[in-house]
Legacy VTK file of the C-alpha trace (Angstrom):
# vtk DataFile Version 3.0
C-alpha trace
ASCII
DATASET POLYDATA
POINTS 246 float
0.000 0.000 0.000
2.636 2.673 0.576
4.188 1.460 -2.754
1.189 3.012 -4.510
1.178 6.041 -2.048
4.652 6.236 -2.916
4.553 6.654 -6.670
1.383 8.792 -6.279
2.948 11.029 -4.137
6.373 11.830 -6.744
4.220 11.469 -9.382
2.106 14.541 -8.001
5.257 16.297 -7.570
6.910 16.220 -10.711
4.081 17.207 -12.103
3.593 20.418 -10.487
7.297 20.991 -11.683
5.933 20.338 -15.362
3.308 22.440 -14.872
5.286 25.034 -13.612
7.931 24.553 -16.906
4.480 24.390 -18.843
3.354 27.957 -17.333
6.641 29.072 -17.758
6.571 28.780 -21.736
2.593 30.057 -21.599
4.115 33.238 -20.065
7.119 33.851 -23.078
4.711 33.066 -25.762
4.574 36.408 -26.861
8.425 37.214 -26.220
11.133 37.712 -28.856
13.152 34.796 -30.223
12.051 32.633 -27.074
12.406 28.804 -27.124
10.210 26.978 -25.171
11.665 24.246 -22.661
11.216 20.608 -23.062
10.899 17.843 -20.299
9.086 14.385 -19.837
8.782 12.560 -16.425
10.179 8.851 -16.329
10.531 6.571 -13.868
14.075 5.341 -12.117
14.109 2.931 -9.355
15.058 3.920 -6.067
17.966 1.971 -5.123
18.930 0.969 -1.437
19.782 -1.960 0.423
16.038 -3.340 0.507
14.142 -5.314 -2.522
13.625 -2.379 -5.900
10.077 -2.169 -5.485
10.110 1.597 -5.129
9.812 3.618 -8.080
10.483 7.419 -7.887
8.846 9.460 -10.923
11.733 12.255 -11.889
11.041 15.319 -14.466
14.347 15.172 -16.970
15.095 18.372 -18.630
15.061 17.777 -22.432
16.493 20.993 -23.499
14.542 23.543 -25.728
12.832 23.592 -28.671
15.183 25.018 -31.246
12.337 25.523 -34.540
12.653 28.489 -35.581
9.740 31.323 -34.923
7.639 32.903 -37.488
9.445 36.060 -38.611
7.779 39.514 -38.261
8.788 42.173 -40.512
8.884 45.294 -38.751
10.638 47.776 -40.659
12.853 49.073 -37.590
16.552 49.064 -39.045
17.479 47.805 -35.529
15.459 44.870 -35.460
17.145 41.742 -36.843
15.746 38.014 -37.270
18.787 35.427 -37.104
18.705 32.866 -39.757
18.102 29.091 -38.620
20.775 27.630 -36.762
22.462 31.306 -35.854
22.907 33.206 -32.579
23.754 37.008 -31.600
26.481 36.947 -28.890
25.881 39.125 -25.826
27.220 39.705 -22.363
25.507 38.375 -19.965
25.354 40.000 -16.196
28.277 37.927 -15.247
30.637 38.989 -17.779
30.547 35.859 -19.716
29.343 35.425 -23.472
25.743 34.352 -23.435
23.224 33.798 -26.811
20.252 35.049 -27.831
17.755 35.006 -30.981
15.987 38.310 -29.779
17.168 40.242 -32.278
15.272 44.084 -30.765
18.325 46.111 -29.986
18.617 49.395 -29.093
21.346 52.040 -28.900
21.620 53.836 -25.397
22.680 57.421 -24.740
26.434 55.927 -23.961
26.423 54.977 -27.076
26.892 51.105 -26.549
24.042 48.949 -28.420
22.117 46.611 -26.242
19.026 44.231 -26.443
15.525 45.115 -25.228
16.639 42.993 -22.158
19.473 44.937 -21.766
22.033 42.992 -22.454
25.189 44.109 -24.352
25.884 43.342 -27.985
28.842 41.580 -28.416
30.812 42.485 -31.511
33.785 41.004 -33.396
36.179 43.047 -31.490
33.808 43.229 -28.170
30.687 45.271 -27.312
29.394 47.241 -29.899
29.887 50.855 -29.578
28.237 53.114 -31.868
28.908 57.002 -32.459
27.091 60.071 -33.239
25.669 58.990 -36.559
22.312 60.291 -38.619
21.640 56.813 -39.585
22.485 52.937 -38.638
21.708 50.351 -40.797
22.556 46.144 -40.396
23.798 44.468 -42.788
22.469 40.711 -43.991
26.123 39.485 -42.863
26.074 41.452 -39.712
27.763 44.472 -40.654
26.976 47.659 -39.126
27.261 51.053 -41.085
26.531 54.549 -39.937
26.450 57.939 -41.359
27.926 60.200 -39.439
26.551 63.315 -38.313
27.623 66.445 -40.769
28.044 64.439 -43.718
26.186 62.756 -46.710
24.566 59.831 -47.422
27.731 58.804 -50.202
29.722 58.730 -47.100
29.077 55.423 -45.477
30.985 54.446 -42.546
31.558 50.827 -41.859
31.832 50.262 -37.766
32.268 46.648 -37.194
30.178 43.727 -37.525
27.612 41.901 -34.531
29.291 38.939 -33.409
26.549 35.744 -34.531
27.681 32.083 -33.845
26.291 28.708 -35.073
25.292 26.532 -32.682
22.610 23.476 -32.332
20.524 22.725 -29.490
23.118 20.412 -28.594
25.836 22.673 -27.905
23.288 25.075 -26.024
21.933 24.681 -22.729
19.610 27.484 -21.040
21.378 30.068 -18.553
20.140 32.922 -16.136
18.030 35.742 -17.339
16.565 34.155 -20.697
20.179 33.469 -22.583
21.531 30.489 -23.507
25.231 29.234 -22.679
27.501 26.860 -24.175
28.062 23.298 -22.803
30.841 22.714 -21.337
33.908 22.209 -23.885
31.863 23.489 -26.471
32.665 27.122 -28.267
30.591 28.010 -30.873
32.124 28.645 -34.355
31.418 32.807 -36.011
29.036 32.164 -38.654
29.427 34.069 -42.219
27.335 35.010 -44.959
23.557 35.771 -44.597
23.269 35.405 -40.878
19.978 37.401 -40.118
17.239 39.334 -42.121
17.402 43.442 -40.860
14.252 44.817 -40.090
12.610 42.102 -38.840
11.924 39.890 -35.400
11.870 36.224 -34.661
8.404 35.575 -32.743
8.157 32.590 -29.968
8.006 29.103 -30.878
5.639 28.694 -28.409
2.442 26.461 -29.715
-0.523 27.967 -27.492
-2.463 25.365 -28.270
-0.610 22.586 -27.714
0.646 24.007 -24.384
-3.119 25.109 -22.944
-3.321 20.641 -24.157
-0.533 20.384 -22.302
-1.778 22.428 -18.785
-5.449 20.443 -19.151
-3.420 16.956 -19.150
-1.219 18.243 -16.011
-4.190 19.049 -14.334
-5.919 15.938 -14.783
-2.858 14.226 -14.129
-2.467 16.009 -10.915
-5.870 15.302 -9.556
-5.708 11.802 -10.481
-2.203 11.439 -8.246
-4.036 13.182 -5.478
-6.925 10.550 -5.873
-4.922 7.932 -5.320
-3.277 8.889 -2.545
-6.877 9.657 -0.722
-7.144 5.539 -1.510
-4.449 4.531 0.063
-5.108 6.523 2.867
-8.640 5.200 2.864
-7.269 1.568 2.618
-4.567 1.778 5.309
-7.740 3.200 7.733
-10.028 -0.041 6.859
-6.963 -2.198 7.469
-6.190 -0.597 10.482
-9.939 -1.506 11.797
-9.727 -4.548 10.183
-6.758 -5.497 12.235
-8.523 -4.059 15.951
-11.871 -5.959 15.099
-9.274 -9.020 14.859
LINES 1 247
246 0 1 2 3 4 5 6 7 8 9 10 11 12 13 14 15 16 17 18 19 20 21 22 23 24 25 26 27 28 29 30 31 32 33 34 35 36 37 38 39 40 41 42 43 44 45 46 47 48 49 50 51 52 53 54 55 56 57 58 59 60 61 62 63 64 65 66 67 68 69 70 71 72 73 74 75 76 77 78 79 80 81 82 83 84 85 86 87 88 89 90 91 92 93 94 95 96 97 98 99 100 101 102 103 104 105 106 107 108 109 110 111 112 113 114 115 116 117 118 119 120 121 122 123 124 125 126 127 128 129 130 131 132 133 134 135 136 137 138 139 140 141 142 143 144 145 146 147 148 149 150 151 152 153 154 155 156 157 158 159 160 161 162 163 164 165 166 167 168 169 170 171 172 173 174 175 176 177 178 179 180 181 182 183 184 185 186 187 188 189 190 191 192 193 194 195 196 197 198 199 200 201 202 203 204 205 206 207 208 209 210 211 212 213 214 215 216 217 218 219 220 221 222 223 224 225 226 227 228 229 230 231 232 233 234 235 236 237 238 239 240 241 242 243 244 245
């Protein structure tokens, strides 16, 4: 009887932690170049010095969902969508290079280009730093050219070039504050060519439908966990007067 209590009750567990993952992907569903988390409960066997007749029911991380978004077309010369399989390089808040597919950036008043997040844009030769300029426009490779304040539009100025890596899902694991980070022993290679589309934003790949599925399953899951454990309960009392009328 406490075997079934047992797997109710870490069954009922874990999945409160996938609902909570589940939520968690409802929530971004409507933010920029977000990838929504995968997981899937299995079972493992507790081990221990007694018979394996326990079962414990774990949630395992399965990484994220790396399908690309639908693209928006925006017209904002700052707004870039990163081509399949390609990642802008920021900083993240700990000084170490983090990835992201949000591709809204903005230039502050210091001059140093960040995402809407506000995290800096890394660059070939380190953050991107952009000066007093009439115009900035992205290249399809990445480059970034500005005319500069006082002069014509035949007088381009090329400043440097955003920093985009290819990486799979494989080679990416999610970090702190939305990025993602490199496994360990991994270091993403600088990708060339046609890296992202300017004036334009990678939506979530987020499937409302499939995750409001997804929370209706948990639910029911849930409740039926909780149900079972009110059995057991329920049995172990009639045993219990069972075992006095004896």
């Amino acid at each position: 009887m406490d075997r079934a209590l047992y797997i109710a009750m870490t069954g009922a567990t874990q999945t409160l932690k996938a609902q909570a993952l589940n939520s968690h992907n409802l929530a971004n569903a409507g933010t920029v170049g977000f990838k929504a988390e995968l997981a899937a409960q299995a079972a493992v066997a507790v081990e221990g010095p007694q018979l394996a007749t326990r079962v414990n029911t774990r949630l395992d991380g399965l990484g994220f969902d790396d399908r690309p978004g639908a693209i928006q077309h925006t017209g904002n010369p700052l707004d870039v969508a990163l081509a399949e399989g390609r990642w802008l390089a920021v900083q993240a808040a700990d000084g170490v290079e983090g990835y992201t597919r949000a591709g809204d950036l903005r230039v502050g008043p210091d001059g140093l280009m960040r995402t809407a997040a506000g995290h800096l844009v890394m660059g070939e030769g380190g953050p991107v730093s952009v000066p007093q300029n009439t115009q900035l426009s992205i290249g399809g490779d990445g480059t970034l050219t500005v005319q500069p304040q006082g002069q014509g539009a035949e007088a381009p100025v090329v400043i440097g070039r955003l920093r985009v890596v290819s990486a799979t899902a494989a080679q990416l694991e999610r970090g702190d504050a939305g990025l993602m980070r490199a496994r360990n022993g991994i270091e993403p290679e600088a990708a060339a060519g046609a890296v992202l589309t300017p004036g334009a934003l990678e939506a979530s790949n987020v499937n409302l439908a499939d995750a409001m599925v997804q929370m209706i399953q948990l639910a029911r899951s849930f409740e039926m966990q909780v149900k079972l454990m009110r059995s057991a309960e329920d049995n172990a009392q009639a045993s219990a007067s069972l075992m006095r009328m004896a």
